[in-house]
GUTOR-542016 format. One record per residue (C-alpha): x, y, z; chain. Coordinates in Angstrom, 3 decimals. Layout:
BEGIN
{node {X Y Z} A}
...
//
This chain:
BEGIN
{node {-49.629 -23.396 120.850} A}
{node {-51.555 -26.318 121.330} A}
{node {-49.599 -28.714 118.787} A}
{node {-48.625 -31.183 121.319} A}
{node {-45.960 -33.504 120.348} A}
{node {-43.756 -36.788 121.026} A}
{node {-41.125 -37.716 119.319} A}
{node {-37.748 -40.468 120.447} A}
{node {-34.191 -41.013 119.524} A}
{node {-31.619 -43.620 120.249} A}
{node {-28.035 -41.946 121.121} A}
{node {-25.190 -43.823 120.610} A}
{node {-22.256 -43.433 122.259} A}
{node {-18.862 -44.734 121.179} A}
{node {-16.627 -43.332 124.250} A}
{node {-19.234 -43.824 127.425} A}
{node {-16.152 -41.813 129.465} A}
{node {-15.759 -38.801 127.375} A}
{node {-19.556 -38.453 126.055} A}
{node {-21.737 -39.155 129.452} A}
{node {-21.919 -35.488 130.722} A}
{node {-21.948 -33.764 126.664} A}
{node {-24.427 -36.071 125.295} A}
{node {-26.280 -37.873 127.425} A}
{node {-26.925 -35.393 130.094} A}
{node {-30.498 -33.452 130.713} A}
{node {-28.500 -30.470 131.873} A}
{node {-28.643 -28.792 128.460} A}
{node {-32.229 -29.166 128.241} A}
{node {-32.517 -26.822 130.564} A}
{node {-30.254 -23.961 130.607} A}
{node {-32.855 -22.204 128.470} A}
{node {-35.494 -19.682 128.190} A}
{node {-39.067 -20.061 126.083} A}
{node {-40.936 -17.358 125.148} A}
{node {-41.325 -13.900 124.656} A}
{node {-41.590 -13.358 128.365} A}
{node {-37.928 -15.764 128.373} A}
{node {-39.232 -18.008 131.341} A}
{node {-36.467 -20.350 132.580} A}
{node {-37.292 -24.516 132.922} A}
{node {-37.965 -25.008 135.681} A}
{node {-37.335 -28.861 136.718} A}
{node {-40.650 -30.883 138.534} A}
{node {-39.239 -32.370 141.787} A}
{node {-38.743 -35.584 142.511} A}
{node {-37.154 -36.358 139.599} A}
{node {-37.966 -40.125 138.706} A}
{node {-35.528 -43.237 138.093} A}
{node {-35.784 -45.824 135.633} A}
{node {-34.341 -49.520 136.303} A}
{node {-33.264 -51.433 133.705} A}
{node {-36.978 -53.228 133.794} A}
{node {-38.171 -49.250 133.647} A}
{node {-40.093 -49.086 136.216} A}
{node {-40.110 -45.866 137.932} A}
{node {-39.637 -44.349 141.415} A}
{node {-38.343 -41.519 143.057} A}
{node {-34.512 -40.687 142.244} A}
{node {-32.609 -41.305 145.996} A}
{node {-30.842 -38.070 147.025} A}
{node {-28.136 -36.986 145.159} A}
{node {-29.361 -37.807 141.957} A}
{node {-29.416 -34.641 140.067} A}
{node {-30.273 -33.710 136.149} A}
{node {-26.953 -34.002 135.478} A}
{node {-25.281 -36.788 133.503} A}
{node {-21.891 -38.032 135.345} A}
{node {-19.808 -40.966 134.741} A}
{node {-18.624 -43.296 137.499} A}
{node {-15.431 -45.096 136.579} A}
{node {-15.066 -47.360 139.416} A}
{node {-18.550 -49.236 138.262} A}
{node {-18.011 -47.969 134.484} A}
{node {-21.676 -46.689 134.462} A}
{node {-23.513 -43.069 133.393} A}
{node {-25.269 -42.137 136.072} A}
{node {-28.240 -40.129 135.548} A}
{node {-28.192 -40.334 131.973} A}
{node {-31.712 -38.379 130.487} A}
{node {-34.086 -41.157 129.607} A}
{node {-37.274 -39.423 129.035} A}
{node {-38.397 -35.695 129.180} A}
{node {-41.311 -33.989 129.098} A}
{node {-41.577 -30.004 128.591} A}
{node {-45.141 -28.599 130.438} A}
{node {-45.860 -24.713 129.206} A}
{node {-48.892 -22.719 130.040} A}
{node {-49.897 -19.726 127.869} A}
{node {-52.706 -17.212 127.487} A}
{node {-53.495 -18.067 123.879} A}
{node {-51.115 -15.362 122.856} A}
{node {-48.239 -16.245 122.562} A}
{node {-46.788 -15.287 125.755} A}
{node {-45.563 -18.209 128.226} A}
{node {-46.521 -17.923 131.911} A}
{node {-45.125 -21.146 132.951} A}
{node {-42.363 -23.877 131.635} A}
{node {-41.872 -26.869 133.825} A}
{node {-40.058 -29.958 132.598} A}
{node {-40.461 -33.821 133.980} A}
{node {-37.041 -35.543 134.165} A}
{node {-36.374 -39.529 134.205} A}
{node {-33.214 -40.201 134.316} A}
{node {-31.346 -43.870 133.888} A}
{node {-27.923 -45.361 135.009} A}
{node {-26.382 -46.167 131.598} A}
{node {-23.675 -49.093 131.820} A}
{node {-20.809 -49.547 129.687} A}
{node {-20.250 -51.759 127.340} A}
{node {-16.919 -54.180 126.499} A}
{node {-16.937 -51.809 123.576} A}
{node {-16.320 -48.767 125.862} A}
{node {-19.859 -47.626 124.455} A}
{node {-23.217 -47.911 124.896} A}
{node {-26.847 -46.937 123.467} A}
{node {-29.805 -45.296 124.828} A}
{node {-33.644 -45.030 123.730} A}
{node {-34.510 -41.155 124.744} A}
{node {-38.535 -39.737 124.193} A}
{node {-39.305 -36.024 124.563} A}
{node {-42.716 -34.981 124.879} A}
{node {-43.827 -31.544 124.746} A}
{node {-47.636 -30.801 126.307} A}
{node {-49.330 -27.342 125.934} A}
{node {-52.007 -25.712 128.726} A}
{node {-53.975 -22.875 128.258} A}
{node {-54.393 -20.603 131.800} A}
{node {-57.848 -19.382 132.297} A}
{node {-59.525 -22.120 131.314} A}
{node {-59.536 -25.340 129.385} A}
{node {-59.605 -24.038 126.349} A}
{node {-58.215 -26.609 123.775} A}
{node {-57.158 -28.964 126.737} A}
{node {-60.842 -30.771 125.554} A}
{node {-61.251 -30.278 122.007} A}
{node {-64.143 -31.743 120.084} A}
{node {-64.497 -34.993 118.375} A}
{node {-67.117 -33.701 115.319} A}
{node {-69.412 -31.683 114.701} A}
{node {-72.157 -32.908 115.334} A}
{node {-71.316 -36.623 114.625} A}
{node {-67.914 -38.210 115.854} A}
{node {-65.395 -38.352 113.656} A}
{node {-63.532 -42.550 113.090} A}
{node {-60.610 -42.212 114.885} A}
{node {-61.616 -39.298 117.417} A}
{node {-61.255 -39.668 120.899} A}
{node {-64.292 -40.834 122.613} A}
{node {-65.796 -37.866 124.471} A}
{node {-66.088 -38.988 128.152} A}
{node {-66.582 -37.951 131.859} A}
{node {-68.698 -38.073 135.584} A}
{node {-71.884 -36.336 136.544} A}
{node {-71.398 -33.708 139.029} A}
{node {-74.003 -31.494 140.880} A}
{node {-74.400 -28.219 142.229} A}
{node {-77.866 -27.791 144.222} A}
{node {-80.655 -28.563 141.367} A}
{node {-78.399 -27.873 138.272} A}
{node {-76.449 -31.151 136.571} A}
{node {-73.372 -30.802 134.679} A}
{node {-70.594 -33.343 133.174} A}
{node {-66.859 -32.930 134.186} A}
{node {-64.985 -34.340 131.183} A}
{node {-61.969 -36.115 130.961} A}
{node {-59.344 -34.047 129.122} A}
{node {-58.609 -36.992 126.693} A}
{node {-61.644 -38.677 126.949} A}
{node {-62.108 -42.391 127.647} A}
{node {-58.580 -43.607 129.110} A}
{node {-56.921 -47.622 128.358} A}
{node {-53.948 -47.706 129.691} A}
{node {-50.887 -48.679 128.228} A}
{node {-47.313 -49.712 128.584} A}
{node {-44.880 -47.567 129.528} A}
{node {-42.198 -46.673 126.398} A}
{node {-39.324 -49.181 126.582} A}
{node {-40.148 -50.635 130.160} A}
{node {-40.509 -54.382 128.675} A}
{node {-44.719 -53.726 128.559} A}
{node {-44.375 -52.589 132.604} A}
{node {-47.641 -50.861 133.636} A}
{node {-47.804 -47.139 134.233} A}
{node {-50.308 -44.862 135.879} A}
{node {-50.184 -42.370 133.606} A}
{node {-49.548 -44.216 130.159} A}
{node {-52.848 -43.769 128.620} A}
{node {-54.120 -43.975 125.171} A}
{node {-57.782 -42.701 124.125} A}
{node {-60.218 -44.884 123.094} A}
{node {-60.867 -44.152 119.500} A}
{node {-64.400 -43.939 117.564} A}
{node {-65.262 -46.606 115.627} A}
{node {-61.821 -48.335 116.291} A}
{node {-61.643 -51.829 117.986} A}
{node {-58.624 -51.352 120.483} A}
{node {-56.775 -53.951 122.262} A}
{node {-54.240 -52.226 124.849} A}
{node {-51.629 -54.260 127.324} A}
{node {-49.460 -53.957 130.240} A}
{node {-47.693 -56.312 132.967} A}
{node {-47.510 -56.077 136.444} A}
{node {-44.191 -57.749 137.603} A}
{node {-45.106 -60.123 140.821} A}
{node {-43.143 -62.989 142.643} A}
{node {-44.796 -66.335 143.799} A}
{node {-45.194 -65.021 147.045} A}
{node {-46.413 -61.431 146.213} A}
{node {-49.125 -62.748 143.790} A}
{node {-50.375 -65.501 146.640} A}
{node {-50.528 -62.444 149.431} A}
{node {-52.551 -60.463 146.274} A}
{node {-54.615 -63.196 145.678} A}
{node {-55.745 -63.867 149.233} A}
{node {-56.153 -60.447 149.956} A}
{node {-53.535 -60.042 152.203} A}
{node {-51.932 -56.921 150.238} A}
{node {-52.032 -53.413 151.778} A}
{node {-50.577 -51.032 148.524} A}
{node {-52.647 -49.240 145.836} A}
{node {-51.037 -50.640 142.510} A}
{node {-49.954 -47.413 141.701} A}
{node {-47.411 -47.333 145.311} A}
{node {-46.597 -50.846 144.105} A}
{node {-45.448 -49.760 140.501} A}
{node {-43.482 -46.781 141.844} A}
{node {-41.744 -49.150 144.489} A}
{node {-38.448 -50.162 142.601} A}
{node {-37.000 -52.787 145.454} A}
{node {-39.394 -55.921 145.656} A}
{node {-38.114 -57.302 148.725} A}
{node {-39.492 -54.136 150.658} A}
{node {-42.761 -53.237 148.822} A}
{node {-45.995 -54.833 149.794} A}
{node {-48.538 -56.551 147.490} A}
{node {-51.172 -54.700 145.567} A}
{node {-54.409 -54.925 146.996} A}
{node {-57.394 -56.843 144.942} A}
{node {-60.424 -54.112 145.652} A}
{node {-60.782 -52.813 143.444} A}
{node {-59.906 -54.656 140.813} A}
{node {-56.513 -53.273 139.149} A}
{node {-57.219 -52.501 135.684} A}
{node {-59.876 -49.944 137.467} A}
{node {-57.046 -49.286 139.581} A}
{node {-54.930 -47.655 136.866} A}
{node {-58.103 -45.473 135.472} A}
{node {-58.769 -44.043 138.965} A}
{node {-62.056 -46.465 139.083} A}
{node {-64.066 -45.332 135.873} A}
{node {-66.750 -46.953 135.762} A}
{node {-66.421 -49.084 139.202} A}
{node {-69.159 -48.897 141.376} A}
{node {-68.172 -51.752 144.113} A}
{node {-65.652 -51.593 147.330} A}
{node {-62.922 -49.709 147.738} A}
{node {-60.201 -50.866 149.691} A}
{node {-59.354 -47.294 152.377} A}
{node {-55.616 -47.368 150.932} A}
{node {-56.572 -46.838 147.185} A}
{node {-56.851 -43.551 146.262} A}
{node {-59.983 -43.403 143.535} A}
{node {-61.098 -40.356 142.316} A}
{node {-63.807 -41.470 140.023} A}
{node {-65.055 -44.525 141.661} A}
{node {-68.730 -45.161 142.611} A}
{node {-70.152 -41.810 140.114} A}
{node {-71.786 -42.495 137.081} A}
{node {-69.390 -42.194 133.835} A}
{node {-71.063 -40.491 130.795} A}
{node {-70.214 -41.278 127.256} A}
{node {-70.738 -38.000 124.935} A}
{node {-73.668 -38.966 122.485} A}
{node {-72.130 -36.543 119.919} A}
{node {-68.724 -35.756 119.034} A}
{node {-69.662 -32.325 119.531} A}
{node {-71.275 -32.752 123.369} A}
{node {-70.716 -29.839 125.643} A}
{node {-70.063 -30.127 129.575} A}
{node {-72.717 -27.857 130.354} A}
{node {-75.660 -29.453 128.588} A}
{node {-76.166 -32.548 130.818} A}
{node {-78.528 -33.619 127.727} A}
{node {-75.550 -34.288 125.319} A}
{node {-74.687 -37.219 127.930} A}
{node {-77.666 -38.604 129.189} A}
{node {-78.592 -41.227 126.645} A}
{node {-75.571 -43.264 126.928} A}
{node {-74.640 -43.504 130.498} A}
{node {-72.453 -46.803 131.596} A}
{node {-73.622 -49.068 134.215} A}
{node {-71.303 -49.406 136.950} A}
{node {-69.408 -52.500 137.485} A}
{node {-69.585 -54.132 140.780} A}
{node {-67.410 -55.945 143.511} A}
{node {-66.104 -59.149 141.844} A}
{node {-66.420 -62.204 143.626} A}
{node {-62.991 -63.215 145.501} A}
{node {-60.535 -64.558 143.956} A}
{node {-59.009 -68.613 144.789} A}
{node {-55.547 -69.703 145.853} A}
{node {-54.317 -73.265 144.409} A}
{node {-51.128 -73.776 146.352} A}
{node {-50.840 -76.950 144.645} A}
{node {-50.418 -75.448 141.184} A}
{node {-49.141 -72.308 142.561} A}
{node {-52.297 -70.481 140.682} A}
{node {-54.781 -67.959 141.285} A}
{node {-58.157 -68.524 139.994} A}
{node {-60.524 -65.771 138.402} A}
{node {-58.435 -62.498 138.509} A}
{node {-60.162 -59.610 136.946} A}
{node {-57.155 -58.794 134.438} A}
{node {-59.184 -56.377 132.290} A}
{node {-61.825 -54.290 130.641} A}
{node {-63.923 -55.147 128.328} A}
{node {-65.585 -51.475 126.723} A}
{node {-68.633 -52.002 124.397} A}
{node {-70.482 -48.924 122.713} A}
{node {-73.703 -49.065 119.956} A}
{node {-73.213 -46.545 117.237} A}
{node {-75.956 -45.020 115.071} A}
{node {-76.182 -43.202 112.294} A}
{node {-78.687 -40.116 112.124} A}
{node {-79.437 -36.822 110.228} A}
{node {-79.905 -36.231 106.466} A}
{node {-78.928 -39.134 103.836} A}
{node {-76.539 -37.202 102.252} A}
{node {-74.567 -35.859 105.584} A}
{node {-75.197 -38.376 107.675} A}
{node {-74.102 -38.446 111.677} A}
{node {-72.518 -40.832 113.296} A}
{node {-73.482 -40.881 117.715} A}
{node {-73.188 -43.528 120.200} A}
{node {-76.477 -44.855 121.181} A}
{node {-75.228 -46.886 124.549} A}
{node {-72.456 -48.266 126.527} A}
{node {-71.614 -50.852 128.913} A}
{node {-68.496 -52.270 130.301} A}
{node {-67.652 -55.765 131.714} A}
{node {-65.265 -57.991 133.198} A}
{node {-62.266 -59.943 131.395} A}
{node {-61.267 -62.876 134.092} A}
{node {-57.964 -65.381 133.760} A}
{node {-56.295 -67.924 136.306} A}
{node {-52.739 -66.350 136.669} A}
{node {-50.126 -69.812 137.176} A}
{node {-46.439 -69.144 138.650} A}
{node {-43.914 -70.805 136.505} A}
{node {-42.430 -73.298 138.004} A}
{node {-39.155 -73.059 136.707} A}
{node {-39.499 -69.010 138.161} A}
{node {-40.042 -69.738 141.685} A}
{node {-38.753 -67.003 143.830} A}
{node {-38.303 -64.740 140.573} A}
{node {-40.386 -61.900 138.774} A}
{node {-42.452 -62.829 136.645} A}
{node {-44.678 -60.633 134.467} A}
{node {-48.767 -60.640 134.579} A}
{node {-50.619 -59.229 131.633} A}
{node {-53.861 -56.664 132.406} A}
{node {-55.337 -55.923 129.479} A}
{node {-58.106 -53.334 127.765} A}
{node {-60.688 -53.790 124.788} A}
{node {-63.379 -51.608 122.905} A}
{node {-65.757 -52.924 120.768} A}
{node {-67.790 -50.711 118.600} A}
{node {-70.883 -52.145 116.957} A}
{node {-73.252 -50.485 114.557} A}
{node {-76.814 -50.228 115.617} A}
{node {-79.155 -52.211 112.863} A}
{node {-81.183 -49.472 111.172} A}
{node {-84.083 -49.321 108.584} A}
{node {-82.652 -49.652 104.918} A}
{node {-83.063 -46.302 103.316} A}
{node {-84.971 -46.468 99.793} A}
{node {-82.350 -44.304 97.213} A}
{node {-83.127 -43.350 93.900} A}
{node {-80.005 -45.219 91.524} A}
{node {-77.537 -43.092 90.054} A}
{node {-78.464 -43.161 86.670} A}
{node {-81.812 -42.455 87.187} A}
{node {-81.005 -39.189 89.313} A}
{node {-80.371 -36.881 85.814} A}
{node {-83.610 -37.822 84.203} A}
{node {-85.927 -34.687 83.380} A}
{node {-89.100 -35.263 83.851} A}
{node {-91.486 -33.255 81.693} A}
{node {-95.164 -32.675 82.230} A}
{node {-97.908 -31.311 79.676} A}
{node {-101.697 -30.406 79.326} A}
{node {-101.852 -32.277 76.115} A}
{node {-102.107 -35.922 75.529} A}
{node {-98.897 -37.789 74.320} A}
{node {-97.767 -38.468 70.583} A}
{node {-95.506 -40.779 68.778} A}
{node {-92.659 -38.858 67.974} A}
{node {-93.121 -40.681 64.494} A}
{node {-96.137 -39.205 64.420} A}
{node {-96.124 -36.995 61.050} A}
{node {-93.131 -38.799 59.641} A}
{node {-94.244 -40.101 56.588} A}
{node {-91.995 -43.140 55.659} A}
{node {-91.965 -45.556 58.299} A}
{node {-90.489 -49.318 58.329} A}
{node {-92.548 -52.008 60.301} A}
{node {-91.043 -55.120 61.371} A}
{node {-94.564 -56.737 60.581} A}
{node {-96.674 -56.342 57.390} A}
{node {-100.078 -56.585 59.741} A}
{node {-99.352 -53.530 61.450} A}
{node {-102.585 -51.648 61.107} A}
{node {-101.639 -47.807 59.118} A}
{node {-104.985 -46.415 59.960} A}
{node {-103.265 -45.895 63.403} A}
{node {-101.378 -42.926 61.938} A}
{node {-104.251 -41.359 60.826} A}
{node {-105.734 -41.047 63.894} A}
{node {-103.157 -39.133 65.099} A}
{node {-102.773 -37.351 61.885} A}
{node {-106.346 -36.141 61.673} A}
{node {-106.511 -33.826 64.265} A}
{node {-103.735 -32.672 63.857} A}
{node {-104.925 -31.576 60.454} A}
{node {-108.083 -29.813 61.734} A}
{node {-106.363 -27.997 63.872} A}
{node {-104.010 -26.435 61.531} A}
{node {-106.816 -25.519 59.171} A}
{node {-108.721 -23.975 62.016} A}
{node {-105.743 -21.804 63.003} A}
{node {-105.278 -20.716 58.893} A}
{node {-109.220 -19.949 58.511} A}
{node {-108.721 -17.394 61.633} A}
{node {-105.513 -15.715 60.343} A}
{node {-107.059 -15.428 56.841} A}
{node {-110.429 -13.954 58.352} A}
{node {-108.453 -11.649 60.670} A}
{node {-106.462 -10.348 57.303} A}
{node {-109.785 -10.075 55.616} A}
{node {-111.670 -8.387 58.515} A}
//
């Protein structure tokens, strides 16, 4: 359990006819049991369909998970694109629930009388009862380079303060697989610890759509205008707020929200986890690096002239300060603070794309910078092996009683020698005279 996974082929078909319902069909994906408890797949309605830009939207009626080929348009229709297997255990090893997410593509022929297809499978584990490993840790104490950056919203109940985490922390969104860099709700990557990202996507917009978005004149949340496959029907995204926030669910957006857009997250304070380690309970682990929200941009300006629109908010801009902390040898690595801010562009119809799609990049960066710290005094390496070596008595050559000794200068003064010889004399004679008394007494 647990070991999530994605993997992706590319089938390739030599006889479209004969191999659209055998090989390119979701059908036998499905006609199984998991388990010990043998729970059957069951398939997540509506099943979703991919145009040959892949963008999504619901499957019309009478699209089903099974592959068929039509010969008058010499097309696979419904041929398995992408799927993704849900299952919910109880930690051991006993499956309660199997669900499985179905996009499905019409596949045309080629001259050939074949054809090719990219297909992803994804398989995503749940524990019931509780989140269990659904939000694992990023270190112990100190984040780990690479881990995903512990994140999530304040929430309240009467005087007591807790943190409800994102599952895989702080969310950029990306492209969806093979859809030509199209945006997609729920193509998100983690922002990593310590690692600079930079993560794309396009929205595809006509002249006209972009000037009603730019003016304000849209009425759909970007996510209705993504799913909406037929652009002469769908509506223009609207500009509040602005859509990279859009596609988070308005993380760290504190401005207006236009009544259409659903945003679950919008206008509540967004916690960093100091520590890779920070709990949901302990509102402490969160508190030092809260995000400042970002507000309502100012409005955006039409240029009919140049068919542009000035100052779009096309991204996020993430910045954190790391610090190191604990003992020199096991040091910690936390994030100190975080802040967020706005990436503006002018977005400029082509003109020789007038009354075409045409693709507009949004865009997501994280900068990590280390905090500047005290330089820490450390003893060199080949100094760390020296004994040191204490003593009541007073230091001597260790020449000191060796009797032929080489100077590099004639003027070297020998009555130094004796001085260390003498006593050392009268103390052996002292220590004979007792042991001969002692005999004698």
């Amino acid at each position: 359990p647990d070991a999530n996974s994605y993997a992706s082929c590319r089938r390739t078909s030599t006889d479209l006819a004969v191999e659209c319902e055998s090989a390119l069909s979701a059908a036998r994906f499905l006609n199984l049991t998991i388990g010990t408890n043998r729970e059957p797949v069951a398939v997540v309605e509506p099943v979703l369909l991919a145009d040959a830009f892949g963008r999504l939207a619901p499957a019309p009626d009478g699209v089903s998970a099974t592959a068929r080929f039509d010969s008058a348009t010499g097309t696979c229709m419904s041929a398995l694109h992408s799927l993704h297997y849900v299952l919910t255990h109880n930690g051991q090893g006993s499956v309660s629930l199997a669900q499985a997410h179905l996009v499905v593509t019409n596949l045309p022929m080629h001259a050939s009388g074949g054809s090719s297809l990219k297909q992803r499978y994804k398989v995503t584990f749940y524990k019931s009862g509780g989140e269990g490993s659904s939000r694992p840790r990023s270190g112990n104490p100190g984040y780990l380079v690479g881990a995903p950056l512990l994140a999530g919203v304040r929430v309240h109940s009467g005087e007591e303060h807790a943190v409800a985490r994102l599952v895989n922390g702080l969310p950029l969104v990306g492209p969806v697989p093979d859809a030509l860099g199209a945006c997609g709700a729920r193509s998100h990557v983690p922002v990593r610890f310590h690692v600079n990202q930079l993560s794309t996507c396009s929205v595809h917009l006509t002249a006209s759509e972009l000037e009603d978005f730019c003016l304000g004149r849209g009425t759909a949340s970007l996510q209705a205008f993504l799913r909406e496959n037929n652009s002469s029907l769908r509506s223009s995204p609207v500009h509040h707020p602005p859509l990279p926030l859009q596609l988070i669910d308005g993380l760290a957006y504190g401005g207006i929200v236009n009544p259409r857009v659903s945003m679950e997250f919008a206008n509540q304070a967004l916690l960093i986890g100091s520590w890779g380690n920070a709990e949901a309970e302990h509102a402490e682990d969160w508190q030092d690096s809260e995000m400042a929200l970002l507000p309502t941009p100012p409005d955006m300006a039409w240029n009919a002239d140049t068919q542009t629109c000035e100052g779009v908010v096309v991204g996020v801009g993430f910045e954190f300060l790391s610090a190191s902390a604990g003992q020199l040898m096991d040091l910690q690595q936390k994030v100190e603070q975080a802040r967020a801010s706005y990436i503006k562009e002018d977005w400029q119809v082509r003109p020789e794309l007038v009354g075409q799609i045409q693709r507009f990049h949004l865009k997501f960066t994280t900068r990590f910078v280390p905090m500047a710290q005290p330089t820490i005094e450390t003893i060199p390496l080949d100094r760390r092996t020296e004994k040191l070596s204490y003593t009541l008595f007073p230091r001597f050559p260790e020449d000191v009683l060796y009797v032929f000794h080489i100077h590099n200068t004639p003027r070297r003064a020998y009555w130094q020698h004796f001085v260390f010889l003498a006593p050392t004399t009268a103390l052996l004679f002292l220590i004979w005279a007792w042991y001969v008394g002692f005999r004698l007494w």
